[in-house]
C-alpha positions in Angstrom: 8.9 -15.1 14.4 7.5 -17.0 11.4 4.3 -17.5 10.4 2.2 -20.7 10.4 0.7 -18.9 7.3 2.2 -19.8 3.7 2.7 -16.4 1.3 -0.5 -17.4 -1.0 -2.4 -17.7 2.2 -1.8 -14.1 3.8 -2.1 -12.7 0.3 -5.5 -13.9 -0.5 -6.4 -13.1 3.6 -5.1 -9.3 3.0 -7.0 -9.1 -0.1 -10.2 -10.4 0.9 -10.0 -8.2 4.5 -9.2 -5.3 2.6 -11.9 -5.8 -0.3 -14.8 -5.9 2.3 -13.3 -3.3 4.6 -13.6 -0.9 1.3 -17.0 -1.7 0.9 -18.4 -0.4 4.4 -21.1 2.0 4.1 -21.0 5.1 5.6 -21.4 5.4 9.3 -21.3 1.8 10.2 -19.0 2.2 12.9 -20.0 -1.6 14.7 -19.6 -3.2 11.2 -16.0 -1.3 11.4 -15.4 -2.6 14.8 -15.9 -6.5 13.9 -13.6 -5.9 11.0 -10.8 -4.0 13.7 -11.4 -7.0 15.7 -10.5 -9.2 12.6 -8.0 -7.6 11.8 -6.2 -7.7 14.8 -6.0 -11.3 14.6 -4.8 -11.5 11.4 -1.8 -9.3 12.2 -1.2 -11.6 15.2 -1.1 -14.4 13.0 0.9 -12.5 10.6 3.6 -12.2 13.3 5.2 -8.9 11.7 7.9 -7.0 14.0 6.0 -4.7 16.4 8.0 -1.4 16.4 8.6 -1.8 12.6 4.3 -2.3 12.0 4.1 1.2 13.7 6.5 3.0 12.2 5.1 2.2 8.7 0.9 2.1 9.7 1.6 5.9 11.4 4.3 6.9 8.4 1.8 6.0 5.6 -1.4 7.0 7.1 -0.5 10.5 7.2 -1.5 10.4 3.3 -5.2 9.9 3.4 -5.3 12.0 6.6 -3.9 14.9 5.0 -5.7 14.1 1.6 -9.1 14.1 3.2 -8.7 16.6 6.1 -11.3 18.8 3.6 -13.8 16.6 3.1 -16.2 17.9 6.1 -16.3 21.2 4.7 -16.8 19.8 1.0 -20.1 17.8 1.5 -23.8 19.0 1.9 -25.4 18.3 5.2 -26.8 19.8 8.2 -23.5 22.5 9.4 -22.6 21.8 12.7 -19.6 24.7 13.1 -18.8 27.4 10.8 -15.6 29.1 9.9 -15.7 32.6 8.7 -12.7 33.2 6.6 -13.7 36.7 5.6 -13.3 36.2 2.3 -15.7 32.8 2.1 -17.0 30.8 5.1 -16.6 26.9 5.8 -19.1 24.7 7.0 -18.5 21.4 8.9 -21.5 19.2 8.0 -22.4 16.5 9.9 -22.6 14.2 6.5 -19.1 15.3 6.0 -17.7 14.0 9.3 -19.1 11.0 8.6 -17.7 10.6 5.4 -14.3 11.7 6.6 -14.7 9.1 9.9 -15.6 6.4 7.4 -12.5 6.9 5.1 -9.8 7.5 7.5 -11.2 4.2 9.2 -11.1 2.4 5.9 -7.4 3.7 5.4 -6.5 2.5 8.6 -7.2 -1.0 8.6 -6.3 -1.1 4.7 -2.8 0.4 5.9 -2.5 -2.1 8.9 -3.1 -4.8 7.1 -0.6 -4.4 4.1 2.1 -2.9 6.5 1.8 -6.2 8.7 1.7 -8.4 5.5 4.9 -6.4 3.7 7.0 -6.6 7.5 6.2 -10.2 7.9 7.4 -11.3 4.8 10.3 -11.0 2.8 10.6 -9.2 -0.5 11.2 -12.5 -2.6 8.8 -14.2 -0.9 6.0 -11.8 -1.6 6.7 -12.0 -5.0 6.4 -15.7 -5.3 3.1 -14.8 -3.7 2.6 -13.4 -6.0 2.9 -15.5 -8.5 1.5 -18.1 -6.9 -2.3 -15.6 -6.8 -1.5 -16.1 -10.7 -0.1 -12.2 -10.9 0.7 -12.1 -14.1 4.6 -12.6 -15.3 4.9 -9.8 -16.7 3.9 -7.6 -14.3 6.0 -9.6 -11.4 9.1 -8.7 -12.9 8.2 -5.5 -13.4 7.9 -4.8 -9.9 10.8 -6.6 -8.9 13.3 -4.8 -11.6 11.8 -1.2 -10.1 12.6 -2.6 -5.9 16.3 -4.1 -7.0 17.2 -1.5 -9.2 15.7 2.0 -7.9 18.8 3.2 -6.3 20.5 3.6 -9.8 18.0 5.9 -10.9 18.3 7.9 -7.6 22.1 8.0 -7.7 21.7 9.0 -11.6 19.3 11.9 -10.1 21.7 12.9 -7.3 25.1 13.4 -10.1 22.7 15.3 -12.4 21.6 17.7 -9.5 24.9 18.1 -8.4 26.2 18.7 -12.2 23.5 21.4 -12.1 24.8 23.3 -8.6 28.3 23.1 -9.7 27.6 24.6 -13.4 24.4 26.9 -13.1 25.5 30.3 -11.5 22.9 32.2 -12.2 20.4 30.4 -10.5 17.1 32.0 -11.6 13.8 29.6 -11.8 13.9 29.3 -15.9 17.5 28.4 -15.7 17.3 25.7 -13.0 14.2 24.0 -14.5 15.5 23.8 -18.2 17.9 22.3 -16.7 16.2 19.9 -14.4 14.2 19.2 -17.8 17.0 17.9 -19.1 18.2 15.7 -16.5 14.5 14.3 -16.3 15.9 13.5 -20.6 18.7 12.1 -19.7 17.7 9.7 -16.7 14.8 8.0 -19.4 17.1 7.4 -21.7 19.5 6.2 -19.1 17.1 3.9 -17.5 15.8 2.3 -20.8 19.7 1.3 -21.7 20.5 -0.2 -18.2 16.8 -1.9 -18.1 17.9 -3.5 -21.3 21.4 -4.3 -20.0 19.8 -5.6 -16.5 17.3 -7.7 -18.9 20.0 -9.4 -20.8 22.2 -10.1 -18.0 19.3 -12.0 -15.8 18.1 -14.1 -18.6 21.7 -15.0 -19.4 21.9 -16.2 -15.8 18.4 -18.5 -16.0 16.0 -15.6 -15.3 12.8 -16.7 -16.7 10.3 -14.4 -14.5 9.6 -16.6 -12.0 10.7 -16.3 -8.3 11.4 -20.1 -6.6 11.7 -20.4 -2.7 11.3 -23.3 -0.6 8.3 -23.1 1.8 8.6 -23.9 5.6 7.2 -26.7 6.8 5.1 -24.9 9.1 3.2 -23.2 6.5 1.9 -26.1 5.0 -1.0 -28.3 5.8 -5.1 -28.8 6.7 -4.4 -26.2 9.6 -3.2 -23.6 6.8 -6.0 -24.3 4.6 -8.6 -23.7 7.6 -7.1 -20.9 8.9 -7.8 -19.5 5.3 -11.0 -20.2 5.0 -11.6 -18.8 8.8 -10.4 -16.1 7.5 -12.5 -15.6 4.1 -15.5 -16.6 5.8 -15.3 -14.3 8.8 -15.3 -11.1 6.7 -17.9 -12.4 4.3 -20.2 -13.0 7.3 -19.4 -9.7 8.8 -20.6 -8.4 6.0 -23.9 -10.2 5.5 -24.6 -8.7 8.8 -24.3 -5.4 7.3 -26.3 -6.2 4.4 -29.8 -7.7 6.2 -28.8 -4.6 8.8 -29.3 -7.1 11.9 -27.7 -4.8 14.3 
């Protein structure tokens, strides 16, 4: 299902969201739940594919689980449980958990809200988007050479493992990584000839940086632009709420 959002629209919504989700203070969990609520209807309007949205929010949250599971036992607080390790104990403090609720919270609607935006839309299209946010040029194609052409660098890394297995016999850890050293050589050099050869072959076909695509009808229009500013507004007022600390 398609979106009665345009690409600029759901960029500027997912960056807005995401900039005031980032800037919840510790411990306001009621300020958090308005901006769950909020962002619950911006996935619905989104319209990404359901089993697809969970596969990539539960895939790419394990990061920030795993890379903050030690933050209760890293701040100073009041210990609520204590681990003796024998060799040093840890404390769970309670300004810890809070820390560590506040940031997987923050990670999780950050998460949600980018996976439904990248599932929703298609590659091109978010790099129009792009564009159309004024991204800089430059750094459009950038992204878009490294999406198209990644695969070349993997299957450059796969022959030059398997070159490695087939030659090295005596497979000690100096041996293997000189030589893994040297296919890390070879693939830079390699990827700077084909990124000039990729380079020269687009702009002899018209490639000029930009990305053109025809919008939909249904994502033009007054009921775009107020669903935009809705959604600019909403968060902004969540968090003047915050601010004068009404509830």
């Amino acid at each position: 299902m398609s979106s009665i959002l345009n690409i600029r629209s759901k960029l500027i919504i997912t960056l807005v969201n995401i900039f005031f989700i980032v800037s919840v203070a510790r411990g306001r969990y009621l300020i958090f739940a308005f901006y769950f609520l909020a962002t619950l209807i911006v996935v619905f309007l989104f319209k990404p594919d359901f089993k697809q949205l969970v596969k990539r929010v539960s895939l790419v949250f394990l990061y920030p689980f795993f890379i903050s599971i030690f933050i209760p036992f890293a701040n100073e607080g009041a210990a609520l449980a204590k681990i003796d390790l024998k060799i040093f104990t840890l404390a769970v403090t309670d300004n810890g958990l809070a820390i560590f609720a506040t940031v997987l919270i923050k990670s999780f609607l950050s998460i949600m809200l980018l996976a439904s935006l990248i599932v929703s839309t298609d590659e091109i299209e978010l790099l129009y988007g792009l564009r159309k946010i004024h991204l800089p040029k430059v750094i459009v194609s950038i992204i878009f050479l490294m999406y198209r052409y990644i695969f070349l660098i993997v299957e450059e890394s796969r022959t030059g493992q398997q070159a490695i297995k087939s030659r090295v016999f005596q497979k000690s850890y100096c041996t293997v990584n000189r030589r893994l050293t040297n296919v890390m050589g070879n693939l830079f050099i390699k990827s700077l000839d084909r990124a000039e050869n990729v380079y020269r072959s687009m702009e002899s076909r018209g490639f000029d940086g930009n990305f053109y695509i025809m919008e939909k009808e249904n994502a033009k229009g007054s009921l775009n632009i107020a669903l935009l500013l809705i959604f600019i507004l909403t968060p902004a007022s969540i968090k003047v709420i915050e601010l004068i600390n009404v509830i």
